[in-house]
Z-matrix of the N, CA and C atoms (Angstrom, degrees):
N
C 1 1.463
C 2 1.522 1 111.14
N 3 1.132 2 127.17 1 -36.17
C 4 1.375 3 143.73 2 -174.43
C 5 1.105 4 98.98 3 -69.11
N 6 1.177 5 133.29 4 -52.91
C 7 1.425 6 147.26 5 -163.06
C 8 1.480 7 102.99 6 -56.96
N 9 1.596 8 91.03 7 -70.37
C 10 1.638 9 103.67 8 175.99
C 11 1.267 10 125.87 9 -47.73
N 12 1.043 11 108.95 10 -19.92
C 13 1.856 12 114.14 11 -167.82
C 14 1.478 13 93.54 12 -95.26
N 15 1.538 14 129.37 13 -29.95
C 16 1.341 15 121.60 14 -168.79
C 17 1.492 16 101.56 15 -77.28
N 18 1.561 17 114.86 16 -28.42
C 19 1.862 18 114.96 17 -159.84
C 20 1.667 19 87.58 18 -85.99
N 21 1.076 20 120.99 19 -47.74
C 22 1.548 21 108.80 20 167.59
C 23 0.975 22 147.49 21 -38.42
N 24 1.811 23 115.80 22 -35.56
C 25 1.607 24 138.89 23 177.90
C 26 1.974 25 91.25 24 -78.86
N 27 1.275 26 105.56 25 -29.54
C 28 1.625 27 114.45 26 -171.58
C 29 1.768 28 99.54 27 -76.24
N 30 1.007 29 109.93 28 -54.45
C 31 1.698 30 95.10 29 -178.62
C 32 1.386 31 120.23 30 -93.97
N 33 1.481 32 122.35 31 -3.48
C 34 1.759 33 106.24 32 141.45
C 35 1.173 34 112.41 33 -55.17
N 36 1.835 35 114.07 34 -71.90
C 37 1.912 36 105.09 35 -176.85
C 38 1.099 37 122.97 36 -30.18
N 39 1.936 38 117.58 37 -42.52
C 40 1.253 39 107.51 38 170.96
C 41 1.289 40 124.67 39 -52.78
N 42 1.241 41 116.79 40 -56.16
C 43 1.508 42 110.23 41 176.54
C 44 1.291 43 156.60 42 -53.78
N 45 1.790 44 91.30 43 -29.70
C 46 1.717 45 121.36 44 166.59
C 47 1.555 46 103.26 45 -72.10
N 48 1.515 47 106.66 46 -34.75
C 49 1.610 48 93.34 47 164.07
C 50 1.603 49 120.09 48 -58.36
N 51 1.103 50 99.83 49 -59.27
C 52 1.549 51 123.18 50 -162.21
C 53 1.761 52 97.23 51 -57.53
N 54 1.354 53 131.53 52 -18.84
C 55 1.168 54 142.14 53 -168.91
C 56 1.639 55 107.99 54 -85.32
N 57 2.141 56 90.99 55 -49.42
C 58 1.784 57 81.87 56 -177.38
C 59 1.596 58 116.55 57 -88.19
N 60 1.376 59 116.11 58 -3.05
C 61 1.369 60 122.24 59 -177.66
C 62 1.663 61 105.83 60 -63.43
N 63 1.876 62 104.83 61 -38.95
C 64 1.495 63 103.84 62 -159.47
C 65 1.933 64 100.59 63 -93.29
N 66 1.144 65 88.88 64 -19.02
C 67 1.857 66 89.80 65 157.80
C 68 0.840 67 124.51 66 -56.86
N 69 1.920 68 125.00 67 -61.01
C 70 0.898 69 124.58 68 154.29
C 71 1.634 70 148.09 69 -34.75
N 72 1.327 71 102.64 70 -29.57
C 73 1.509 72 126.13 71 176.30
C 74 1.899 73 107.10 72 -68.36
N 75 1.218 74 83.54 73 -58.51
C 76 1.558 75 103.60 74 175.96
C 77 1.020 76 120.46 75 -35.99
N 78 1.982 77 111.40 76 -51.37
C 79 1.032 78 120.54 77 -162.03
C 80 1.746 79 127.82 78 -73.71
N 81 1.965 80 86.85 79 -23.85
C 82 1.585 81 111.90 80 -178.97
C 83 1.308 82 115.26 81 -72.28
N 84 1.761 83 100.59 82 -21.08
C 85 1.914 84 99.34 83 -155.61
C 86 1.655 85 76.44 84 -91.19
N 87 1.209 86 132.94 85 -72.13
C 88 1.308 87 127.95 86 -170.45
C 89 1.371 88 104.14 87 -7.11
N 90 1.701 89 101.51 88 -75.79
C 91 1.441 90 115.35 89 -158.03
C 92 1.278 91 109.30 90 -54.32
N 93 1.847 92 125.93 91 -42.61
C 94 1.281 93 146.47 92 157.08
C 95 2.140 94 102.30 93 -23.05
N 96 1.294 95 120.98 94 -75.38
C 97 1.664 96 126.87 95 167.87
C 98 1.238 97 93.47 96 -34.10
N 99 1.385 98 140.28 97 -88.63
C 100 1.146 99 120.87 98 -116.75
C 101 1.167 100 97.83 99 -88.95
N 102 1.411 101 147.15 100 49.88
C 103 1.586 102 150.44 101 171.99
C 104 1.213 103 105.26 102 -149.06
N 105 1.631 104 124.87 103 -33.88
C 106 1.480 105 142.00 104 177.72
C 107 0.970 106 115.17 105 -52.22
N 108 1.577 107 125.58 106 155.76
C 109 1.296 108 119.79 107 161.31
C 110 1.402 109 133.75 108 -28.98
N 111 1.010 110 155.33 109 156.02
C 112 1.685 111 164.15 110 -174.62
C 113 1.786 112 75.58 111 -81.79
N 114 1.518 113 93.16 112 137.95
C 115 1.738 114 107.50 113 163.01
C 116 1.353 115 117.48 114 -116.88
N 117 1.077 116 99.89 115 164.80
C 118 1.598 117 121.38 116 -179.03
C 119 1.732 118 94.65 117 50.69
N 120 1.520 119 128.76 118 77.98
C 121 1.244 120 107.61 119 168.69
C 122 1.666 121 96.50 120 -114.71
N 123 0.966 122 151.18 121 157.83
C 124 1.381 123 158.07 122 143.68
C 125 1.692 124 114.04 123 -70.59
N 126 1.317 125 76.62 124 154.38
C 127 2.035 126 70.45 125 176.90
C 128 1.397 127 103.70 126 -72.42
N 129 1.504 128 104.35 127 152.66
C 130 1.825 129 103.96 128 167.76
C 131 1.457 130 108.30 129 -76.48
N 132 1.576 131 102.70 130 141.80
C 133 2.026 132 113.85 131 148.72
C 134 1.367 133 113.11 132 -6.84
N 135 1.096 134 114.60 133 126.77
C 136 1.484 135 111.87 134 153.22
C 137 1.605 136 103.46 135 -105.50
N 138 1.267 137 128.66 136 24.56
C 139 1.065 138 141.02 137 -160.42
C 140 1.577 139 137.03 138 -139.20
N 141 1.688 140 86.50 139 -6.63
C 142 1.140 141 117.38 140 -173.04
C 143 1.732 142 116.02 141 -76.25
N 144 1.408 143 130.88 142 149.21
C 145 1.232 144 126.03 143 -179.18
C 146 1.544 145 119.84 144 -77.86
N 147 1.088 146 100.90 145 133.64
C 148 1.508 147 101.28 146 178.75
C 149 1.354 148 124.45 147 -80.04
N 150 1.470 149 124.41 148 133.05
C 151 1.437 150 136.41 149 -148.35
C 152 1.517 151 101.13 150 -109.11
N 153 1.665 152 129.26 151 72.87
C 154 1.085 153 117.49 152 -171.58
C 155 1.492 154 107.63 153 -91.00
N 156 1.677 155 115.24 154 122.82
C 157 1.227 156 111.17 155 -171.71
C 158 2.026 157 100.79 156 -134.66
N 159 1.269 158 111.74 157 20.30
C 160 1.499 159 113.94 158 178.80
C 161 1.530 160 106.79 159 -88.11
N 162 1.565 161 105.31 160 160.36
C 163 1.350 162 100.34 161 -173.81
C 164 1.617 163 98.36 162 -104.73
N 165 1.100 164 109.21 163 65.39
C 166 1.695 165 109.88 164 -171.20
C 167 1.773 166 103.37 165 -111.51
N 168 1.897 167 112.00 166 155.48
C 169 1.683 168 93.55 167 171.97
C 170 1.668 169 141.58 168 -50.46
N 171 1.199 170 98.39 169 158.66
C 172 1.502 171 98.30 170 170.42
C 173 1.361 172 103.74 171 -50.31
N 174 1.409 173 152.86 172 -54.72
C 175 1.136 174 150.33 173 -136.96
C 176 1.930 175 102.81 174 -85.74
N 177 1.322 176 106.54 175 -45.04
C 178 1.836 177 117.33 176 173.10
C 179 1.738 178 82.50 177 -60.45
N 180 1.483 179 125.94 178 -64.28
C 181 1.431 180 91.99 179 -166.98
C 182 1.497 181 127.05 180 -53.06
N 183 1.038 182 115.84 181 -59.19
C 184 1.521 183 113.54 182 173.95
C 185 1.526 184 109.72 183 -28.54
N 186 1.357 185 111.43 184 -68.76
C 187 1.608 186 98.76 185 -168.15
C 188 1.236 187 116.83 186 -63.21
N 189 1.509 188 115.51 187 -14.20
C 190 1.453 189 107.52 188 -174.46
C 191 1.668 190 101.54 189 -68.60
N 192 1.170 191 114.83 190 -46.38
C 193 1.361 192 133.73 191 -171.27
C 194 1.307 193 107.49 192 -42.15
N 195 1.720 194 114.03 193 -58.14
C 196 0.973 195 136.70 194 171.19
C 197 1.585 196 121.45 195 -30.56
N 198 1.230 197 93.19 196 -42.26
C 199 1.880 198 105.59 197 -151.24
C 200 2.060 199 89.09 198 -112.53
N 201 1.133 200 131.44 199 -9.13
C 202 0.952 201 131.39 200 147.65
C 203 1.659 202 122.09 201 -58.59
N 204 1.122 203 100.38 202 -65.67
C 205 1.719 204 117.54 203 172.39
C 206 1.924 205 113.43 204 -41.30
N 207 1.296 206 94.01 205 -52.59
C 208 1.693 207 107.61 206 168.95
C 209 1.526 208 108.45 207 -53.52
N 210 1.418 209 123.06 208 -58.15
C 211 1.017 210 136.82 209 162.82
C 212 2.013 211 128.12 210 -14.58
N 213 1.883 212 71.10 211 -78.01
C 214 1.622 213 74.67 212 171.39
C 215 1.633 214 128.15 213 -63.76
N 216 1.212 215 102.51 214 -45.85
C 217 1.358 216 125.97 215 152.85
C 218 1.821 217 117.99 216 11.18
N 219 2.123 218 86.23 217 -81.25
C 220 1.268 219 102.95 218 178.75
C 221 1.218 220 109.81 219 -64.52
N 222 1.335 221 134.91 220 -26.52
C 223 1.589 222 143.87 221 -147.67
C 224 1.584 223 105.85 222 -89.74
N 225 1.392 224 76.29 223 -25.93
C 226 2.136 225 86.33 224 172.23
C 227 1.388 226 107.38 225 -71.46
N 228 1.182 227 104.53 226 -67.63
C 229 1.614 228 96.47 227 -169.01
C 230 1.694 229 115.00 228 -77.47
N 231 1.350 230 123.76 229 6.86
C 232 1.602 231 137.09 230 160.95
C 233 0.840 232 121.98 231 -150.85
N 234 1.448 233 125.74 232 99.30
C 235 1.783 234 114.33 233 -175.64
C 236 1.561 235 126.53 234 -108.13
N 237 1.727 236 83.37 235 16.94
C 238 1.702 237 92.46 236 148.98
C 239 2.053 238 132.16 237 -104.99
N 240 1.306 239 85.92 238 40.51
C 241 1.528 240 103.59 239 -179.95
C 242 1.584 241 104.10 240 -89.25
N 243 1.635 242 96.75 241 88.42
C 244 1.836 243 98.81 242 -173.33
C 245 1.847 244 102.92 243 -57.20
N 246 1.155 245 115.50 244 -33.96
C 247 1.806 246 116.99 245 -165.96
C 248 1.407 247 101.92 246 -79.39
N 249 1.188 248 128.30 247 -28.41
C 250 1.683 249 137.43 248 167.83
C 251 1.497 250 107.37 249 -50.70
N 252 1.692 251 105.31 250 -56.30
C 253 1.349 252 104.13 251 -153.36
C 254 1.728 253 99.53 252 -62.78
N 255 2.046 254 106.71 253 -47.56
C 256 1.172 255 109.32 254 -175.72
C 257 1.403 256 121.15 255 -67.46
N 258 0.967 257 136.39 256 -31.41
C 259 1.378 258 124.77 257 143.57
C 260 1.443 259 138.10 258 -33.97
N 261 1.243 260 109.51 259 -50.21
C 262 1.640 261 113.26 260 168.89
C 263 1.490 262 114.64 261 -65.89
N 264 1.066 263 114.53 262 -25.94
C 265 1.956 264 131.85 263 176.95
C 266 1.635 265 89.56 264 -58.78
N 267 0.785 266 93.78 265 -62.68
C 268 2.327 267 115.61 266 -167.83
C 269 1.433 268 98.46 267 -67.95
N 270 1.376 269 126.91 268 -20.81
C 271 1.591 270 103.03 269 167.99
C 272 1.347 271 113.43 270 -111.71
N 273 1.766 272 117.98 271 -0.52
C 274 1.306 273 124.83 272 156.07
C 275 1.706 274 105.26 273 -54.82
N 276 1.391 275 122.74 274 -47.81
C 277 1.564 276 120.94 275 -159.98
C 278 1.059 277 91.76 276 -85.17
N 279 1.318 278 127.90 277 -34.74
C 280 1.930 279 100.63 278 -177.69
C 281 1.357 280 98.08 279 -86.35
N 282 1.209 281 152.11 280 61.66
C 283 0.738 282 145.55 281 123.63
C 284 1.539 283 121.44 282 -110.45
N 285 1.246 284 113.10 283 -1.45
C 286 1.291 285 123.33 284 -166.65
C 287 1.746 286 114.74 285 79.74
N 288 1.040 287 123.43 286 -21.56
C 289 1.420 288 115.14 287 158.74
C 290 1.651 289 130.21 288 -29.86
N 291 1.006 290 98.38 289 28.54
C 292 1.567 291 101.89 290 -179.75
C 293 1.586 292 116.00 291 -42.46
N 294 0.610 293 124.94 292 -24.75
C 295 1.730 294 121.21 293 163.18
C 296 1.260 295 124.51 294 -56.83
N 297 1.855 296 102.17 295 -50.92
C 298 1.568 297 94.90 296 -164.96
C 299 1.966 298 98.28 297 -88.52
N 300 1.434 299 109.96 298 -2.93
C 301 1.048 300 100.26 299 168.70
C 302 1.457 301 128.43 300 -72.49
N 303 1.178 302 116.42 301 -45.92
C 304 1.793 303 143.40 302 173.32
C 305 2.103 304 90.79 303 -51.14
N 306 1.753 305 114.04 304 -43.31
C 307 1.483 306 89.31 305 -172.61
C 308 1.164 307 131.78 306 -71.40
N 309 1.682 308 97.64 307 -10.61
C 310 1.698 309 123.44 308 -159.63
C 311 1.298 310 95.84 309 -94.46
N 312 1.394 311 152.83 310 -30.59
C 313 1.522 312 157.97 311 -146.81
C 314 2.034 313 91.10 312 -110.69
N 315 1.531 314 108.20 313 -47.49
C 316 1.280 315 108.27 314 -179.87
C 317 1.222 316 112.80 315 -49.11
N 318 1.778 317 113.85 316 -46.83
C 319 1.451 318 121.85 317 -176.31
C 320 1.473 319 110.91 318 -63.48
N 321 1.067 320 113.10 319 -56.99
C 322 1.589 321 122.31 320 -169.18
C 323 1.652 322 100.71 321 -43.62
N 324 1.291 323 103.59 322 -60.22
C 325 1.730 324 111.37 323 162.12
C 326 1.625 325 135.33 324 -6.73
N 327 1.759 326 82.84 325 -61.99
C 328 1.609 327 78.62 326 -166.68
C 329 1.518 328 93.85 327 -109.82
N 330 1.297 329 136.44 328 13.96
C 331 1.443 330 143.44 329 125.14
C 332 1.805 331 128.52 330 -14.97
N 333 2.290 332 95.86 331 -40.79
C 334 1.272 333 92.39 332 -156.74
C 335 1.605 334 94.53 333 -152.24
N 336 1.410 335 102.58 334 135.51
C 337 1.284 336 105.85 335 -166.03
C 338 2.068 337 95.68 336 -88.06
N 339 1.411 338 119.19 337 -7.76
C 340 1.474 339 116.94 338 -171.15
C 341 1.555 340 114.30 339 -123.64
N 342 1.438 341 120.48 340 -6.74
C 343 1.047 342 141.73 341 -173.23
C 344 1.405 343 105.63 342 -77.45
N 345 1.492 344 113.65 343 100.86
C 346 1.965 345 109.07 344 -175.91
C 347 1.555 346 99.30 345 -116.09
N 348 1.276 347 115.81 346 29.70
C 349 1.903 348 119.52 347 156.55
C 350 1.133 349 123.67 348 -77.12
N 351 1.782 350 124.42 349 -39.72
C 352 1.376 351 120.58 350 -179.31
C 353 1.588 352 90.45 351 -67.66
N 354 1.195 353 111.52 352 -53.11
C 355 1.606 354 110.28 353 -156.41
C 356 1.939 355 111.13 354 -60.80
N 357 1.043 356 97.89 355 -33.06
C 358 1.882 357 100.38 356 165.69
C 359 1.318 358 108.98 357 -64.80
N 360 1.554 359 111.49 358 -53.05
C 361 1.752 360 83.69 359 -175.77
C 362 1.313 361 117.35 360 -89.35
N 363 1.261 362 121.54 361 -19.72
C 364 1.932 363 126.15 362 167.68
C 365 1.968 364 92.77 363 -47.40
N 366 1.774 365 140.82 364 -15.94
C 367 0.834 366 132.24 365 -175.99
C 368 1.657 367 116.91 366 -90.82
N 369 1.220 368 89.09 367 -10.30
C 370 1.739 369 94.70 368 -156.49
C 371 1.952 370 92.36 369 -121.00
N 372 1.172 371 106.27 370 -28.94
C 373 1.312 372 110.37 371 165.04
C 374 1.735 373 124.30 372 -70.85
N 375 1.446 374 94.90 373 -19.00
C 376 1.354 375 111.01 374 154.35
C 377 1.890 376 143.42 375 -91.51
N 378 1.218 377 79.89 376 -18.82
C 379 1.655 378 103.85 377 168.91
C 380 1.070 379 109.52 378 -91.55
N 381 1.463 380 132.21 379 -44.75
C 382 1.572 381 122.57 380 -173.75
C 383 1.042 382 128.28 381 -107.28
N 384 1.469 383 106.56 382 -23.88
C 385 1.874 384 102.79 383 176.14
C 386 1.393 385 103.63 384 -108.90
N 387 1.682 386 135.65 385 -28.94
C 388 1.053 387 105.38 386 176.96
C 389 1.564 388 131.72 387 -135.19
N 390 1.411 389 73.46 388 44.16
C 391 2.024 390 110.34 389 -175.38
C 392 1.801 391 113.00 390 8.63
N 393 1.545 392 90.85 391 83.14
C 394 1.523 393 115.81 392 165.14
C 395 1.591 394 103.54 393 -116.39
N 396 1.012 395 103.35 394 89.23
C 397 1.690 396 111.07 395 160.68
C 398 1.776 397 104.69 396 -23.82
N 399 2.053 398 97.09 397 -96.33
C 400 1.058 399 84.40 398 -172.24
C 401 1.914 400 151.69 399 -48.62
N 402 1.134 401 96.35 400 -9.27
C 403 1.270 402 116.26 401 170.04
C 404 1.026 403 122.99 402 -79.17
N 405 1.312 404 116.26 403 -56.77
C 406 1.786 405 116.79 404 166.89
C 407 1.389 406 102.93 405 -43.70
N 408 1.046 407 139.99 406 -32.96
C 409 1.359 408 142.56 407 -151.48
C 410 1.530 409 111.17 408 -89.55
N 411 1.460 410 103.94 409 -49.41
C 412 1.656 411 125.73 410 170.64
C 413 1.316 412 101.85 411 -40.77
N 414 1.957 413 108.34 412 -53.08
C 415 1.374 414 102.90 413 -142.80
C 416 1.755 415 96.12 414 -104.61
N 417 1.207 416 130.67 415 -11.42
C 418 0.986 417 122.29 416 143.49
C 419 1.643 418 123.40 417 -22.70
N 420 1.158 419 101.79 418 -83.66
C 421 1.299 420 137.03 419 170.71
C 422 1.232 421 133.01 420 -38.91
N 423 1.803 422 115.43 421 -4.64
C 424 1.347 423 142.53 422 -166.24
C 425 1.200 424 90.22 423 -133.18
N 426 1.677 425 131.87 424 -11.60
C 427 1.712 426 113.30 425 -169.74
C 428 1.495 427 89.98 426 -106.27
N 429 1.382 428 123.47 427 -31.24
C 430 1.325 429 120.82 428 -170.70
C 431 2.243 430 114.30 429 -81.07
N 432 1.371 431 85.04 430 -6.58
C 433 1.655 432 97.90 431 -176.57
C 434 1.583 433 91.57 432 -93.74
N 435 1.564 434 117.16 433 -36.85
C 436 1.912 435 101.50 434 173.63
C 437 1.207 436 124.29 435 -82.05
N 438 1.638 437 118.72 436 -12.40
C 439 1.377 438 104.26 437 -163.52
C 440 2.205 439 74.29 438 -151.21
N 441 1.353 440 114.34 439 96.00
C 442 1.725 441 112.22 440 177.91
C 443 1.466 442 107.06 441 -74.94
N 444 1.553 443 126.65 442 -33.65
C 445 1.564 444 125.70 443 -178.05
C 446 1.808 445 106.37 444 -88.98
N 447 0.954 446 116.79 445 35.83
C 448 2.070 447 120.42 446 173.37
C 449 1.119 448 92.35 447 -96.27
N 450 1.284 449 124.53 448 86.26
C 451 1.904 450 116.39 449 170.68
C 452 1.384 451 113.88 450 -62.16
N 453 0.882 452 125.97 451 -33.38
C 454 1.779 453 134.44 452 165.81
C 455 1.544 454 115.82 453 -59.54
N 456 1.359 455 124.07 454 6.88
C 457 1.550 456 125.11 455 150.62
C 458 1.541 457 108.62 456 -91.20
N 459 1.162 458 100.59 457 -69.07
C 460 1.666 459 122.76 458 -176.54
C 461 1.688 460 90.31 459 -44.41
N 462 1.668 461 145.40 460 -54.73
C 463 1.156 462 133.26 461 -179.68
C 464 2.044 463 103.19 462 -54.86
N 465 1.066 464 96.54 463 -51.87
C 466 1.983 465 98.88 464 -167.56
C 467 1.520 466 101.83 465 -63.36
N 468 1.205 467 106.63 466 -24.76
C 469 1.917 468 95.44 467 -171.82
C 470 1.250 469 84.62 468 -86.74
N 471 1.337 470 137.69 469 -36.27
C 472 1.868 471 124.17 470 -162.76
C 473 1.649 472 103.74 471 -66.89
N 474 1.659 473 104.13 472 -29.34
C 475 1.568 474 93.63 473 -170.54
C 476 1.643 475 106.31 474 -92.81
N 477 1.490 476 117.39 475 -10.19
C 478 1.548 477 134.05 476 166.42
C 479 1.517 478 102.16 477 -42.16
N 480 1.725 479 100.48 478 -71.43
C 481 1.544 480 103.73 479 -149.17
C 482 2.280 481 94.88 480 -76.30
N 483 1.358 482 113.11 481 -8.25
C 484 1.459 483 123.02 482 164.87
C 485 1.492 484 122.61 483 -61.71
N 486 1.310 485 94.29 484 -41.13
C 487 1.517 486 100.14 485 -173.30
C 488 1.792 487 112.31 486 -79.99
N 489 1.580 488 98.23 487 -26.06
C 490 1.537 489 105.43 488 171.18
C 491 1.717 490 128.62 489 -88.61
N 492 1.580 491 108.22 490 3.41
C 493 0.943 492 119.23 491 173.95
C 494 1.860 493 130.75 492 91.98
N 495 1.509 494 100.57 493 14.42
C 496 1.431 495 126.32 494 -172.17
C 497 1.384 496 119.66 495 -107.74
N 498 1.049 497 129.38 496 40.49
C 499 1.127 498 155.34 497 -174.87
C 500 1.895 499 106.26 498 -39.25
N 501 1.437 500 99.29 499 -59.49
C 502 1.695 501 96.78 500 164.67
C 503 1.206 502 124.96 501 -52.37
N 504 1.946 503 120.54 502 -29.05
C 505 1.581 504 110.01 503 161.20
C 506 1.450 505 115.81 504 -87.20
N 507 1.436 506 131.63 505 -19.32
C 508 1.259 507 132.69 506 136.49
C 509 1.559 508 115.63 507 5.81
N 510 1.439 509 106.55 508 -101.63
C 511 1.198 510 115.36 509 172.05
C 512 1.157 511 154.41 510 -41.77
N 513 1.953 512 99.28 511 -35.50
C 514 1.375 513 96.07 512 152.83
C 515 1.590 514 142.21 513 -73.11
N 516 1.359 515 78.89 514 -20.63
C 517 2.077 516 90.08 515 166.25
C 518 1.508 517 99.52 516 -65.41
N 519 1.032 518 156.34 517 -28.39
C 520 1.340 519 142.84 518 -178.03
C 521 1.281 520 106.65 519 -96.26
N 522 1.491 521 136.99 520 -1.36
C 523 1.565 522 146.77 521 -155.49
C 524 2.218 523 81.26 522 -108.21
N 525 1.967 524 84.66 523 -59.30
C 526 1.592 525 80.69 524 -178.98
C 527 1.878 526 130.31 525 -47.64
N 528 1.588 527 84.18 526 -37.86
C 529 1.615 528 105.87 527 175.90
C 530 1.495 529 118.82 528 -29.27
N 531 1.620 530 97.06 529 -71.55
C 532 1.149 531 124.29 530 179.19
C 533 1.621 532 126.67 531 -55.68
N 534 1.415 533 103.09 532 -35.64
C 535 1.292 534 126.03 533 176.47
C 536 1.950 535 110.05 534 -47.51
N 537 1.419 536 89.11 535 -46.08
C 538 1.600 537 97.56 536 -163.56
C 539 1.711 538 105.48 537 -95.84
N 540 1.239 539 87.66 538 -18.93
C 541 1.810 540 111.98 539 -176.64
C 542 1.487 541 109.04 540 -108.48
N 543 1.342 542 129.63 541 62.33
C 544 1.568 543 109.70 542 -169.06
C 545 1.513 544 106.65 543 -86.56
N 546 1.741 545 106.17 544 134.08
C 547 1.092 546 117.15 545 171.25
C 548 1.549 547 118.69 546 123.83
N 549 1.891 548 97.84 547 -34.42
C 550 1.637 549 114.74 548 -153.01
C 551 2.248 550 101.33 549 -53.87
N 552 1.420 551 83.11 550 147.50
C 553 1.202 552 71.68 551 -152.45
C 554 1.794 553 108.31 552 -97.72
N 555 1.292 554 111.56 553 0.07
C 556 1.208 555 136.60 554 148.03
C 557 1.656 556 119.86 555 -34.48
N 558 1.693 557 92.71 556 -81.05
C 559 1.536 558 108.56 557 156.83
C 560 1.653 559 137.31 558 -28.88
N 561 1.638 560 102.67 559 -58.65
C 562 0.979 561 110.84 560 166.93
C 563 1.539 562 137.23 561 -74.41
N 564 0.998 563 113.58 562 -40.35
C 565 1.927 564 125.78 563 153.92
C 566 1.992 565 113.42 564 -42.13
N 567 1.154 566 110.16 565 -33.20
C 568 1.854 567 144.84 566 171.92
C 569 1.953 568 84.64 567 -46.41
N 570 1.813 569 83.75 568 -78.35
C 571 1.498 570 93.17 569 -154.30
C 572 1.204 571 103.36 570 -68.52
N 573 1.460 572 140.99 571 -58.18
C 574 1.843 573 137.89 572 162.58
C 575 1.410 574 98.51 573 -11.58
N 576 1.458 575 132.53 574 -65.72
C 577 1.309 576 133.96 575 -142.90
C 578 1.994 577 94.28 576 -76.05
N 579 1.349 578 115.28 577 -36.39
C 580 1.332 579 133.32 578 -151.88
C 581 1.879 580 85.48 579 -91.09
N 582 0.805 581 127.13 580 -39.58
C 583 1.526 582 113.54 581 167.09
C 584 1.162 583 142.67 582 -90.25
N 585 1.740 584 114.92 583 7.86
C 586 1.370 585 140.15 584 -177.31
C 587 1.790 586 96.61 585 -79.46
């Protein structure tokens, strides 16, 4: 009986262990996603139709068109041309294609575990053309976790959370700035100006 009662007290502990270890696990991989590459993305179409919806001239359209087509072009015969892809992203948005731009920045994404370019402009492509708060915010927040010394995020999210009227998260994006950046003097002229 003794026996039994001791192997019993032994395989609950085991388990309450075994319970907070995989919590714990859980808790890392989660946290691990939401900074990680974008998953499961596929490459985008090179084939796909273009969604011109800017109010820009006939003549920018053509060349955009133009220089898209070139684009894909190269992407066919190499579709590890990182400056191709981001380029074709950048003449998706001036064209207003915001879709095929967001698919092309997604891809580049989960391409690269150090790469914080898709994720800056997937932030600002979300703040300005297709005003998702929380997203801009995510992806803010995912460019400054890959690359902490890009003072030109930490400036776009300070004027992000400005333009939306949050001034107290404002500041700490430039508090954070500084944090990782001490001294930068960019940053700091930001925050002087932001407490006047």
């Amino acid at each position: 009986m003794i026996i039994y009662c001791y192997m019993k007290r032994k395989i609950i502990l085991f388990s309450i262990i075994l319970i907070v270890v995989a919590g714990a696990g859980y808790y890392i991989w989660s946290d691990y996603k939401k900074i990680g590459p974008e998953e499961n993305v596929s490459q985008p179409s090179l084939e796909r139709e273009i969604n011109i919806t800017a109010n820009i001239p006939e003549e920018t359209k053509t060349m955009a068109g133009e220089k898209i087509e070139e684009l894909r072009a190269n992407l066919k015969e190499n579709d590890d041309l990182r400056s191709s892809w981001l380029d074709l992203a950048s003449y998706y948005k001036l064209v207003g294609d915001y879709a095929g731009a967001e698919e092309v920045w997604k891809y580049m994404a989960s391409k690269s575990d150090t790469d914080f370019v898709p994720y800056y402009n997937l932030a600002t492509l979300y703040a300005y053309y297709l005003k998702d708060f929380s997203k801009a915010e995510e992806y803010f927040n995912k460019a400054i976790e890959k690359n902490p010394n890009y003072i030109a995020t930490y400036a776009a999210f300070y004027d992000f959370y400005i333009n939306y009227e949050k001034p107290d998260l404002a500041k700490s994006v430039l508090e954070r700035g500084l944090q990782a950046n001490p001294g930068n003097e960019e940053l700091t002229q930001l925050l002087q100006m932001h407490e006047k």
